[in-house]
C-alpha positions as CSV (number, residue, x, y, z in Angstrom):
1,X,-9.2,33.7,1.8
2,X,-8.2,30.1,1.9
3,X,-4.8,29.2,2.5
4,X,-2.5,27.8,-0.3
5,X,0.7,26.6,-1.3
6,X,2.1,27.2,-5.0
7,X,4.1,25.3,-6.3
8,X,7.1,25.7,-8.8
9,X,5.9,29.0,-9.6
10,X,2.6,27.9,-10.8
11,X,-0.9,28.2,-9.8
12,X,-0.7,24.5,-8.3
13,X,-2.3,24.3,-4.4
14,X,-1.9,21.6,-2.0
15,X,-4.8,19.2,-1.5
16,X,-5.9,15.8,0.1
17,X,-6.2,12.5,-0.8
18,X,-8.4,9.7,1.2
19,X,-10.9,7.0,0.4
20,X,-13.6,4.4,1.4
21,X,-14.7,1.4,0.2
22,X,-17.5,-0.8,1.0
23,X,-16.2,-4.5,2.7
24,X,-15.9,-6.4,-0.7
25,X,-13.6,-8.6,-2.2
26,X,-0.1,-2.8,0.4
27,X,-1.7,1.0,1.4
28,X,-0.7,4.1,3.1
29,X,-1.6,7.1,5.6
30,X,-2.8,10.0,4.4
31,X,0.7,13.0,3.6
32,X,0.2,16.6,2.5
33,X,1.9,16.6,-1.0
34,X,3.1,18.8,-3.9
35,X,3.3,18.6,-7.2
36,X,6.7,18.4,-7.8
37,X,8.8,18.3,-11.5
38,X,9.1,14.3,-10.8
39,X,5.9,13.7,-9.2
40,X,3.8,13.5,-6.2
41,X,6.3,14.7,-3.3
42,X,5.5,14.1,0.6
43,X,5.8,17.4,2.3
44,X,4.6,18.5,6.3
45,X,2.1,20.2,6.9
46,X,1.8,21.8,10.3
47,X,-1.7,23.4,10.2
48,X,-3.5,20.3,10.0
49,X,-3.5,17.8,12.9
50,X,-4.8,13.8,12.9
51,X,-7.8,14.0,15.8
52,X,-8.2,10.4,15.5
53,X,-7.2,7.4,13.2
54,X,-9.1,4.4,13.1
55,X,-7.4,1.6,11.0
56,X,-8.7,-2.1,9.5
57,X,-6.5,-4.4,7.6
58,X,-7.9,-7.8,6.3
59,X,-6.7,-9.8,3.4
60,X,-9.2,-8.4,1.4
61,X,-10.1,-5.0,2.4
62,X,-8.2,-1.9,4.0
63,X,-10.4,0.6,5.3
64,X,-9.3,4.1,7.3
65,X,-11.9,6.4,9.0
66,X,-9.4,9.9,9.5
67,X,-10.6,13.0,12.1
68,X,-8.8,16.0,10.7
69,X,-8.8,19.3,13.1
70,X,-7.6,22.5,11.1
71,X,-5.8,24.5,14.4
72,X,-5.4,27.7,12.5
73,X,-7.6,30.9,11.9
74,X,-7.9,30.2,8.2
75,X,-9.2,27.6,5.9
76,X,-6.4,25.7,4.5
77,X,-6.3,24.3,1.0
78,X,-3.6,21.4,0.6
79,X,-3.0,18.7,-2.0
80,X,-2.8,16.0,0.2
81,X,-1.2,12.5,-1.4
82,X,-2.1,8.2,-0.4
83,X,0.6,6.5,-1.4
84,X,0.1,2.5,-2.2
85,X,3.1,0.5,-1.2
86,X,5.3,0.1,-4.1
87,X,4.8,-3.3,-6.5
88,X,8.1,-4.5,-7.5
89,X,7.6,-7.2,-10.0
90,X,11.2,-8.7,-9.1
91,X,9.5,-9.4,-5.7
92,X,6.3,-10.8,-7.2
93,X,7.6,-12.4,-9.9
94,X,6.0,-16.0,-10.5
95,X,4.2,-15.2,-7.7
96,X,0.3,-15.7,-7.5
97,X,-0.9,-12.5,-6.3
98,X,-4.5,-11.2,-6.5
99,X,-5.3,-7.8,-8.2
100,X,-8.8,-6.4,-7.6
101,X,-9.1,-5.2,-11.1
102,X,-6.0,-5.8,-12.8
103,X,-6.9,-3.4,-16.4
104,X,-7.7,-0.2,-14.9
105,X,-5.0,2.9,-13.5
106,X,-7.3,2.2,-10.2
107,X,-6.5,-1.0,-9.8
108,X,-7.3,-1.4,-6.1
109,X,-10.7,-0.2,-6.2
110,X,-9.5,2.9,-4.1
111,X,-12.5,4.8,-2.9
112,X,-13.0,8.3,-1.1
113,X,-15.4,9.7,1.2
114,X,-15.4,13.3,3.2
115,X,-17.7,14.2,5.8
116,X,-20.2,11.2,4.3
117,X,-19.8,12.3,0.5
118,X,-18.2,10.4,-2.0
119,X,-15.0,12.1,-3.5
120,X,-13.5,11.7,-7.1
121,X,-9.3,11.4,-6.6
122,X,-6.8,11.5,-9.5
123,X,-4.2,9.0,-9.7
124,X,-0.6,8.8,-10.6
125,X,1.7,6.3,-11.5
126,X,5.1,5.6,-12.0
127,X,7.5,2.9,-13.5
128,X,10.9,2.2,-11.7
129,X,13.7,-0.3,-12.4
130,X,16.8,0.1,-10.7
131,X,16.5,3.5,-9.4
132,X,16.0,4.7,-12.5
133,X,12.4,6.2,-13.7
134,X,11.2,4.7,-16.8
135,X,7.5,6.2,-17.1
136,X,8.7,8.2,-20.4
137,X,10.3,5.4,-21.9
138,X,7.3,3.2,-22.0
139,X,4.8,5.6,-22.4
140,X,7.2,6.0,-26.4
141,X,6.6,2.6,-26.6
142,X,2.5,2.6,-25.8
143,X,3.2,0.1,-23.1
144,X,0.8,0.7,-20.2
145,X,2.5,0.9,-16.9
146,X,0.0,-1.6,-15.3
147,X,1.9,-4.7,-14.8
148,X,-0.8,-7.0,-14.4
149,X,-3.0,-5.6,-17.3
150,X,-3.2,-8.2,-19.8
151,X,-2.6,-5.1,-22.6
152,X,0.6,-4.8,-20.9
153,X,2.2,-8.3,-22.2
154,X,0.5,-7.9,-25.4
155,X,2.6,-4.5,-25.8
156,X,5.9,-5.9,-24.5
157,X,5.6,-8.6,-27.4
158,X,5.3,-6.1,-30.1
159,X,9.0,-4.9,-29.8
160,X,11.5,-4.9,-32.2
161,X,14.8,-7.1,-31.2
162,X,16.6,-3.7,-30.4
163,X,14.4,-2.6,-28.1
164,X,14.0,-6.1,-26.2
165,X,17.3,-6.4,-25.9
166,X,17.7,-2.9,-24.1
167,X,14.9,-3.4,-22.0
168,X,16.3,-6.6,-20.8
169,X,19.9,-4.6,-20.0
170,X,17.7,-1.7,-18.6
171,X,16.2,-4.5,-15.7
172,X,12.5,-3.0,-17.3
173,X,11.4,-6.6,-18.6
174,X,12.2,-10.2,-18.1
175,X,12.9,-13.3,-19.9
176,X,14.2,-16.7,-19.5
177,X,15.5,-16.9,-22.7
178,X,16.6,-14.0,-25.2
179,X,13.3,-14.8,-27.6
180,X,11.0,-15.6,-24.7
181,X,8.3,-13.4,-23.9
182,X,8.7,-10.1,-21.9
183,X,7.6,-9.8,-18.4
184,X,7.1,-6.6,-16.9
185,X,10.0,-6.2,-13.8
186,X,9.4,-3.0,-12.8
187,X,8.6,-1.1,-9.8
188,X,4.7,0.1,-10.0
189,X,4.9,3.4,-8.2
190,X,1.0,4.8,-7.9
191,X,-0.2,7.7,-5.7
192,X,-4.4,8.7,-5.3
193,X,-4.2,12.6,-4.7
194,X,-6.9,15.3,-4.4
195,X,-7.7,18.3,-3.3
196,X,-9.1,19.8,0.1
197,X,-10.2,21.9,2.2
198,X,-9.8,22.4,5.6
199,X,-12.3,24.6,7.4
200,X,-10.6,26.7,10.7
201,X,-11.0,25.4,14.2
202,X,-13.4,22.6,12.8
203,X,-13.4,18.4,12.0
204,X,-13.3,17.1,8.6
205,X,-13.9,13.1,8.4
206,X,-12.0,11.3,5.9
207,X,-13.0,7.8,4.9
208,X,-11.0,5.5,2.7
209,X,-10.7,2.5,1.3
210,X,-9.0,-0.6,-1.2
211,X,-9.1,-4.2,-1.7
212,X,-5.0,-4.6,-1.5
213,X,-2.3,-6.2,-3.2
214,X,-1.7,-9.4,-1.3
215,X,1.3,-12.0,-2.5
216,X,0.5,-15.4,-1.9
217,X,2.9,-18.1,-1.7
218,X,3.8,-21.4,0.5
219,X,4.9,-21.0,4.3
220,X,7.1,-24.8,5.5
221,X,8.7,-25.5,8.7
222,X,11.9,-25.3,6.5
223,X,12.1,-21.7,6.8
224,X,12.8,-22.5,10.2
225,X,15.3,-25.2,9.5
226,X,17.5,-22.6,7.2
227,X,19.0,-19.0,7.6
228,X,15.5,-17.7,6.8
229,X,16.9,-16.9,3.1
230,X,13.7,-14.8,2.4
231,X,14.0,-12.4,5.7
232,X,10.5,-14.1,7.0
233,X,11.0,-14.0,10.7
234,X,12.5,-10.5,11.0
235,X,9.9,-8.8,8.7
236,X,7.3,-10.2,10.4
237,X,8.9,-10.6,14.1
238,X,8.1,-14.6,13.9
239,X,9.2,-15.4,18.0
240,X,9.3,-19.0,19.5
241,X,5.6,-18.7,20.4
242,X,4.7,-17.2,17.0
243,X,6.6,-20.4,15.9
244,X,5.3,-23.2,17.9
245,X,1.9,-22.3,17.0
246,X,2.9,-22.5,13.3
247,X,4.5,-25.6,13.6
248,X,1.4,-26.6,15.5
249,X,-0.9,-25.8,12.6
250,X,1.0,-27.0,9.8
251,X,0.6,-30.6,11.8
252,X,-2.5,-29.9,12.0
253,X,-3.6,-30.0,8.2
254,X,-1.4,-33.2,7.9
255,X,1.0,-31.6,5.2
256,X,4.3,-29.5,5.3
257,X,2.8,-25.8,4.4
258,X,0.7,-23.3,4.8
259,X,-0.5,-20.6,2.6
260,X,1.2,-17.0,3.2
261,X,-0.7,-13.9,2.7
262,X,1.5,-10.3,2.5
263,X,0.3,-7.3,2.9
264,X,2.0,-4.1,3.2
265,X,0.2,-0.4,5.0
266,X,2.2,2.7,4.8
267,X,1.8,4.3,8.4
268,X,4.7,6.5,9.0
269,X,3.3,9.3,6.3
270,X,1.3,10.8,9.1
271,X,4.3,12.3,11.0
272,X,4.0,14.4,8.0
273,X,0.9,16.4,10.1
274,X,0.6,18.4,13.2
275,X,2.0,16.3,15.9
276,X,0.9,12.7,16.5
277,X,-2.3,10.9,15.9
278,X,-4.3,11.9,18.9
279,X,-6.1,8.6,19.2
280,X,-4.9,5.3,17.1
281,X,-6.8,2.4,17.0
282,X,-5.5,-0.3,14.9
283,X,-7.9,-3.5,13.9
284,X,-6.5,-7.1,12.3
285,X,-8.6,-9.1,10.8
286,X,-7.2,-12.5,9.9
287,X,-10.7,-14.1,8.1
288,X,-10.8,-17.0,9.7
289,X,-10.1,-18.3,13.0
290,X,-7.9,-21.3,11.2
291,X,-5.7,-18.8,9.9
292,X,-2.7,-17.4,11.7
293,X,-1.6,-13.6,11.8
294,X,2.0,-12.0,12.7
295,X,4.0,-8.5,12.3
296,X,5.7,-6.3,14.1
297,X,3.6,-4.7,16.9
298,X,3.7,-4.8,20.3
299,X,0.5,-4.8,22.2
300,X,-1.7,-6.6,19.8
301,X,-4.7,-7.8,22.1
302,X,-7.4,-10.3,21.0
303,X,-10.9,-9.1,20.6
304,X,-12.5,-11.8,18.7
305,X,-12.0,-14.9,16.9
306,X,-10.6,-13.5,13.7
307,X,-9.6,-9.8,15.5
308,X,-6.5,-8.6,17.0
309,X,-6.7,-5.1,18.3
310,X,-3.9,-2.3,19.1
311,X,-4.7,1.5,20.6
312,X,-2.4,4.6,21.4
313,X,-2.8,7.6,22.4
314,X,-0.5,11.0,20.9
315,X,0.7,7.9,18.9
316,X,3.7,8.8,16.5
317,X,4.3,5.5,14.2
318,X,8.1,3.9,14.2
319,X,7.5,2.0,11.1
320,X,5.4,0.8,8.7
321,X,3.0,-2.5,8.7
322,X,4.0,-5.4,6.8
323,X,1.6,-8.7,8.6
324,X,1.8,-12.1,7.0
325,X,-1.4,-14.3,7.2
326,X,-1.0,-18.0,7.4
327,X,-4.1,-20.0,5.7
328,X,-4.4,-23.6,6.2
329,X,-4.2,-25.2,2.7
330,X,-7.8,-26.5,1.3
């Protein structure tokens, strides 16, 4: 019989989550999950064991080709979860960032594929503001928890003065002025999750893929000239190099900015398997060979004019990916 694990008493299994998506106009690694009373929880699993992980990450696309190995005697069923890097609309607020399709619960375009077969996942979603979950309290006030959808605003507007008010002392919703139109400020939490099962002593590919969350903004030599006030050359491990080639750009174009791209991958989820990833390979690709590309990994190599390429082997992540892309205005 195939291996499960119930949860809270209840006939709930683990399962898997994963996805692919054709190249077309945050992210995460895949974790074994349950279904706990507040949601999706991350849990080990020690059965299952990442053969291989092959990793792209583009402004517009992030693809992941998994080999799973099952080391056991049995099948084993899981519920196995893909986290999307939180959305925290006090982070993104005024700023111009491109959703793939901002009305639906999939709003990345997340995609799944095992062993060459497409896969339906479910999805779930959370709404956070200051620690505190909110999902209940705006699902009793029919407001979607989508903070781009454009039924969201429409929602937020409907409130009575009693309710604004609270959700403006609650940190859910914004606005300049007391009578001003809400603006969503919460935290969009949203998992993909399905089921799966893992044959014994055997292989099972898992493909996945999303068209991610990138913020957008302008990048100046000031942040240079300052204390860094938004954290810029930490995050992203900006060195003198890294810096000279910016300033060296922005010349370049004749003007005082360039455009910043942020995207955010969740990699440290797969400690939750079987040992570490048995071999990584990790592909940037920065669009254009005019653009510019940093974060925080060591042993990046070049491997074409847009590509930047890292491998490991029994590779256990220390962190996860956050890489800025620098676009040369016009």
């Amino acid at each position: 019989m195939p291996r499960s694990l119930i949860v809270l008493a209840a006939a709930a299994s683990l399962g898997l989550v994963a996805a692919m998506l054709s190249p077309e106009p945050v992210a995460a690694n895949d974790s074994s999950a349950e279904l706990g009373a507040g949601g999706i929880e991350l849990v080990p699993n020690f059965d299952i064991e990442i053969a291989r992980e092959d990793l792209y990450i583009s402004p517009d696309l992030v693809a992941i080709r998994y080999v799973f190995r099952n080391i056991s005697e049995e099948p084993v069923r899981i519920l196995v979860a893909f986290p999307l890097p939180d959305i925290d609309m006090a982070d993104l607020f005024e700023v111009d960032v491109g959703i793939p399709s901002p009305q639906a619960a999939n709003f990345v375009d997340f995609q799944t594929r095992v062993n060459g077969a497409p896969v339906e996942v479910a999805v779930e979603q959370r709404a956070i503001s200051q620690g505190i979950d909110q999902t209940e309290r705006l699902a009793a006030h029919d407001i979607p928890l989508n903070p781009f959808a454009p039924e969201t605003a429409a929602a937020l507007d409907t409130l009575d003065e009693e309710t604004r008010e609270a959700f403006r002392r609650l940190g859910i919703a914004y606005a300049y002025e007391p009578h001003d139109p809400l603006m969503p400020f919460w935290t969009l939490r949203t998992v993909f999750y399905w089921e799966q099962e893992f044959p014994p002593k055997a292989e099972t590919i898992i493909e996945h893929g999303y068209r991610p969350v990138v913020g957008s903004g302008f990048f100046g030599t000031y942040l240079f000239d300052t204390e860094d006030p938004d954290g810029f050359i930490e995050t992203y491990c900006i060195d003198q190099p890294t810096e000279a080639g910016i300033r060296k750009r922005i010349a370049e174009t004749g003007g005082d900015y360039l455009i910043e791209h942020r995207l955010s991958y969740i990699l440290t989820t797969a400690r939750n398997w079987q040992g570490p990833i048995g071999a990584f390979r990790l592909v940037i690709d920065k669009a254009d060979p005019s653009w510019l590309v940093s974060l925080c990994l060591d042993g990046l190599k070049k491997i074409a004019p847009t590509q930047f390429e890292f491998t490991a082997t029994d590779y256990v992540p220390a962190r996860d990916l956050k890489v800025l892309f620098l676009q040369p205005p016009g």
